[in-house]
FILUM-145311 format. One line per field, with one value per atom (N, C-alpha, C): residue number from 0; residue in one letter; atom name; x, y, z. Coordinates in steps of 0.1 Angstrom, whole numbers. Atoms other than C-alpha are relative to their C-alpha. Layout:
num: (NUM|...)
residuo: (A|...)
atomo: (CA|...)
x: (X|...)
y: (Y|...)
z: (Z|...)
This chain:
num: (0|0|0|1|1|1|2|2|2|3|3|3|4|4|4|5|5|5|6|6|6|7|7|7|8|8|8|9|9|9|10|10|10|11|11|11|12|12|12|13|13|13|14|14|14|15|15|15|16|16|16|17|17|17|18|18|18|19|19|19|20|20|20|21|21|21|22|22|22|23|23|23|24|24|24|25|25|25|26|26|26|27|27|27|28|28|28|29|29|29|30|30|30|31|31|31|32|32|32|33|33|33|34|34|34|35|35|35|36|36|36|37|37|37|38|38|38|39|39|39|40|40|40|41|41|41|42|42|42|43|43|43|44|44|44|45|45|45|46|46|46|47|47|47|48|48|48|49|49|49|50|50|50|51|51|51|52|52|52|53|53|53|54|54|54|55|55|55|56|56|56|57|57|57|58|58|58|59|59|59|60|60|60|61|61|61|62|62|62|63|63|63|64|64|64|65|65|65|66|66|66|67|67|67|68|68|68|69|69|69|70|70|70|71|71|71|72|72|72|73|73|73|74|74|74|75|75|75|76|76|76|77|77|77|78|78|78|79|79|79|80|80|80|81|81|81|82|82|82|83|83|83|84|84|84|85|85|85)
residuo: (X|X|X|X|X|X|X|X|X|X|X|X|X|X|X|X|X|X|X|X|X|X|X|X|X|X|X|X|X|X|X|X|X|X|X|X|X|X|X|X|X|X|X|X|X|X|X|X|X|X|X|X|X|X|X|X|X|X|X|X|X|X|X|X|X|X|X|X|X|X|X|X|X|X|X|X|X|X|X|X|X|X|X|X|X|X|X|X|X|X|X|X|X|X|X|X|X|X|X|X|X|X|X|X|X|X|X|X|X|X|X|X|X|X|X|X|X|X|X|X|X|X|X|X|X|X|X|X|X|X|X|X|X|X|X|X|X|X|X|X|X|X|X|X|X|X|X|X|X|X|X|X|X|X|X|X|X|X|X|X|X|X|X|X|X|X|X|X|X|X|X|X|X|X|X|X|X|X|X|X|X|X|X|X|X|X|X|X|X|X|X|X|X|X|X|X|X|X|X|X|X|X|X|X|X|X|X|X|X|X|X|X|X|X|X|X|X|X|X|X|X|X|X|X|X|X|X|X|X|X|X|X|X|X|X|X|X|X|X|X|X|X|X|X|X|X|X|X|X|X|X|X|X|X|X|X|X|X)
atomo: (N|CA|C|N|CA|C|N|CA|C|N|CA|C|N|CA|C|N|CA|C|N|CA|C|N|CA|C|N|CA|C|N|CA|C|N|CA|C|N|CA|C|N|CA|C|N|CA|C|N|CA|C|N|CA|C|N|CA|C|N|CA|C|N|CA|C|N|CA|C|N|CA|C|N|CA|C|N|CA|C|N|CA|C|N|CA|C|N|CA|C|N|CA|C|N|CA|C|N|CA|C|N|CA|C|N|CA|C|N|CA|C|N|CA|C|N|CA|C|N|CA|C|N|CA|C|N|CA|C|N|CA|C|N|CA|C|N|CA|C|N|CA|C|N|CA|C|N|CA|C|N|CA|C|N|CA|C|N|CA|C|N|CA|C|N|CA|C|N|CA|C|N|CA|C|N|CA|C|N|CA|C|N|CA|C|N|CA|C|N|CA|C|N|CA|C|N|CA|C|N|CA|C|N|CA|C|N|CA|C|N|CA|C|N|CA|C|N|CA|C|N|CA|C|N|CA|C|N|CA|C|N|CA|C|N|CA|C|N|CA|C|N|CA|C|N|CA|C|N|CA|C|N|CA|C|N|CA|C|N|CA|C|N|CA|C|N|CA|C|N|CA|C|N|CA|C|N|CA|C|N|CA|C|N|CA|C|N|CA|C|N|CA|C|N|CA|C|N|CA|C)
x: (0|838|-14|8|814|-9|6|788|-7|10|770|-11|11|738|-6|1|726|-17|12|693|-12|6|665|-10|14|637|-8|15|610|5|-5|634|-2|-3|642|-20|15|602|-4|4|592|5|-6|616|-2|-1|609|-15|13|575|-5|-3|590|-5|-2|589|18|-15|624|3|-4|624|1|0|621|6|-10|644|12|-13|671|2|1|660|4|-7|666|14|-19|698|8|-4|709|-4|2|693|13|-17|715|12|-13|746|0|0|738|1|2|731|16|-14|763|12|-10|785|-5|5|765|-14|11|734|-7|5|729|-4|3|727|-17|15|697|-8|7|680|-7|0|679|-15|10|657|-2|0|668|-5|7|645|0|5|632|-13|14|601|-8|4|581|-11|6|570|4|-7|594|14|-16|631|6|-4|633|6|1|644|-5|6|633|12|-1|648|-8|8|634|12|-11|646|-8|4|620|-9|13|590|-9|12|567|7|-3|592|7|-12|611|2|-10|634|3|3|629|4|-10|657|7|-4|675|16|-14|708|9|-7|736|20|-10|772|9|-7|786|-7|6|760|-17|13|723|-8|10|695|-9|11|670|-11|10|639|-15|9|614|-3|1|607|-11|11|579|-5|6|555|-7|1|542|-5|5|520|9|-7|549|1|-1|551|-14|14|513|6|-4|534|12|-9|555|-5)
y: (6|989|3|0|1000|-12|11|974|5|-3|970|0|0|968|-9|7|944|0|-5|954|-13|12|925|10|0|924|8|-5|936|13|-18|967|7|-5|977|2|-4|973|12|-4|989|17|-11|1019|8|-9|1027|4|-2|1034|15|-10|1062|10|-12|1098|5|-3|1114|3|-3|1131|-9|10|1102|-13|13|1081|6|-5|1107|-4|3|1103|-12|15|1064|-3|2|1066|6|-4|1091|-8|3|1073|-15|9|1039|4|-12|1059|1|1|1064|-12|12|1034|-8|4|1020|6|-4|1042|0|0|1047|-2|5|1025|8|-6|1041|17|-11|1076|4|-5|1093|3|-4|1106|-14|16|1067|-6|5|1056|-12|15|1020|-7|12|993|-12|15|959|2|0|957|-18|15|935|-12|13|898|-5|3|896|3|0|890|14|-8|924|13|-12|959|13|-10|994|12|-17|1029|9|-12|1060|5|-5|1078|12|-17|1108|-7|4|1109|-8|8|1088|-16|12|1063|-8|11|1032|-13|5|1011|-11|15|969|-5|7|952|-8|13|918|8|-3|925|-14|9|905|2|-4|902|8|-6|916|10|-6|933|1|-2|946|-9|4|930|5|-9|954|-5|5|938|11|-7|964|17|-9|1002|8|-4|1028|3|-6|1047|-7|8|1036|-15|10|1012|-12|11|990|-13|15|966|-4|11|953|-7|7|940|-14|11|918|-11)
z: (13|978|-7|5|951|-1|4|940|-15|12|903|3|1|894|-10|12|873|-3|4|856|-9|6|849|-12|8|821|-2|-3|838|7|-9|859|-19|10|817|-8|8|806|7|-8|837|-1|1|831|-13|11|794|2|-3|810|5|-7|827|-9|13|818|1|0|811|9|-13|841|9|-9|863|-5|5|843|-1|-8|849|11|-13|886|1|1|883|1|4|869|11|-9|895|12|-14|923|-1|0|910|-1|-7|910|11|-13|942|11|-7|953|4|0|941|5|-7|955|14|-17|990|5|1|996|10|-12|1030|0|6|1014|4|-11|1036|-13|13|1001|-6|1|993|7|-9|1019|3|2|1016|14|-14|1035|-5|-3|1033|-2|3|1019|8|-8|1042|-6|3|1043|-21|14|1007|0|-2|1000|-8|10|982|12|-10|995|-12|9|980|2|-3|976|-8|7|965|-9|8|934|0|-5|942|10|-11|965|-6|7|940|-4|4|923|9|-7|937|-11|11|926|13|-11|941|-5|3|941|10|-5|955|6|-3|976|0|-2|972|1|0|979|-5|10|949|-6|7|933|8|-1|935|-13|6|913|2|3|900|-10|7|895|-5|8|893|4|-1|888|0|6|889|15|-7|910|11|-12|946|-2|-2|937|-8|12|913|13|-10|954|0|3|944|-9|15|910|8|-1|933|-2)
């Protein structure tokens, strides 16, 4: 079963921050996500000592977001350092 994505606030500030190219990369990496979280390209973890997890949408950005039954919660977007912003 797929899952959505439901996009917060601060994922949508965080993203118009982007450049174009790495906000295509975004969008393809959620795509991805939703159809196959475990997707090796992904890189999905658990970001430690916080209830969040990460994937990669290249080698620089990630994308920190809440898992839950039905859906993901995407709280925030952007280049390594966006897990100092938790």
């Amino acid at each position: 079963m797929n899952k959505k994505s439901i996009l917060t606030n601060s994922f949508m500030k965080d993203f118009i921050k982007l450049t174009k190219r790495e906000q295509k990369q975004v969008i393809k990496a959620i795509k991805l996500m939703e159809s196959n979280i475990k997707h090796s390209s992904l890189n999905c973890h658990k970001v430690d000592n916080t209830p969040y997890h990460e994937v990669y949408s290249n080698m620089d950005v990630r994308i920190i977001f809440e898992l839950s039954s039905d859906f993901y919660v995407l709280y925030r977007v952007g280049h390594h350092d966006i897990l100092d912003k938790l």
